[in-house]
C-alpha positions in Angstrom: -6.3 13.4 15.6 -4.5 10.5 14.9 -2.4 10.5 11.4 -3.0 7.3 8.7 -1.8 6.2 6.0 -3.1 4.9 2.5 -1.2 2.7 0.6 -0.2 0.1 -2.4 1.6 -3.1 -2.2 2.9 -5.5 -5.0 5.0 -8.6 -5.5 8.2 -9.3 -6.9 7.2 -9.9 -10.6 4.5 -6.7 -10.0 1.9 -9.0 -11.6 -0.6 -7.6 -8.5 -1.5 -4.8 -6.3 -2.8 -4.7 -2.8 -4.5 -1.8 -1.4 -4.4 -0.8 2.4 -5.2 1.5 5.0 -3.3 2.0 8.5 -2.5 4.1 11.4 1.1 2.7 12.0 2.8 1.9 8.2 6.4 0.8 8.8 4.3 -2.0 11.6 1.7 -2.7 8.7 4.3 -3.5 5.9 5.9 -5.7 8.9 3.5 -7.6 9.2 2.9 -8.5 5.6 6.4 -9.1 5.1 6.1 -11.8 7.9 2.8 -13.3 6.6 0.8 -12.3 9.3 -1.7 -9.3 7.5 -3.7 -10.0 5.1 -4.7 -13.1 3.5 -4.5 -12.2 0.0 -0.9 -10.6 0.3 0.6 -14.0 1.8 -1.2 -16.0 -0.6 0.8 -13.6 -3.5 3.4 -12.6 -1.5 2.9 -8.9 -1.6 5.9 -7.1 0.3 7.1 -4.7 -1.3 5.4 -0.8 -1.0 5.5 1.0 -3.6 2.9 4.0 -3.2 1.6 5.2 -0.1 -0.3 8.6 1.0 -0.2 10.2 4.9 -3.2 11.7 6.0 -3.8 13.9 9.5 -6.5 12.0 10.2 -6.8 8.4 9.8 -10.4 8.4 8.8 -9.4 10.1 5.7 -6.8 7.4 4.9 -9.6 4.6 5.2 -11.7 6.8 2.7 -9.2 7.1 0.5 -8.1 3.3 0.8 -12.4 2.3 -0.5 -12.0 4.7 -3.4 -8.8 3.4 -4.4 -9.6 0.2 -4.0 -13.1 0.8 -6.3 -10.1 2.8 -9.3 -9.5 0.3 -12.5 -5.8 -1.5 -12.0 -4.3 0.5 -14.7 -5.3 3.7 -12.8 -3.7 2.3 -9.5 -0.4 1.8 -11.7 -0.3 5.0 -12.9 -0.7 6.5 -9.4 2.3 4.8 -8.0 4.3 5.3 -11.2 4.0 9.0 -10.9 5.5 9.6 -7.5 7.7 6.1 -7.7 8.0 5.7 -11.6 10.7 2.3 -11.0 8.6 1.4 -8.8 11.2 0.6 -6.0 10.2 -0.4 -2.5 9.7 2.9 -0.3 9.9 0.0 2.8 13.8 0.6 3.0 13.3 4.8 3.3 10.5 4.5 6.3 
C-alpha cells in the first residue's frame, strides 16, 4: 500500500479554501506554490497549507478529499482550526 494525503489550502487574506488529495504532499504544495497544480489555486493564489490528514492507503485519502470537499465552508474552517487554530502554514514543518 501506498500512503496519501488529504489536505486544505488557503491564501494569504484566508478569504478561500482549496481541498486536495495526493500521494506525495511536500511535491503537491510545490507545485501550487509554483502555479503549476491546479487551476483554481493559481487563479487565487492558494499556497499556504494549513490542514492536512495522512492515510496508509491513498484510496482513503481520495475518499476523504470528495467528502470534504461535499462539508459546508464553515465546517472545513473549523477542521483546520482545531489541529492548527492560527492557522499557520504546516508547508515550512514538512
Amino acid at each position: 500500500m501506498e500512503k496519501g494525503f488529504t489536505y486544505i489550502l488557503t491564501n494569504k487574506n484566508a478569504t478561500i479554501l482549496y481541498v486536495g488529495a495526493t500521494k506525495n504532499l511536500k511535491n503537491r504544495v510545490d507545485c501550487h506554490r509554483n502555479g503549476t497544480a491546479a487551476v483554481f489555486t493559481k487563479k487565487y493564489n492558494a499556497t499556504i497549507l494549513i490542514y492536512f490528514e495522512e492515510f496508509a492507503d491513498w484510496s482513503d485519502a481520495f475518499q476523504r478529499e470528495k467528502q470534504l470537499k461535499n462539508w459546508h465552508k464553515d465546517w472545513k474552517w473549523n477542521i483546520a482550526k482545531l489541529s492548527n487554530p492560527e492557522l499557520k502554514d504546516l508547508y515550512l514543518n514538512l
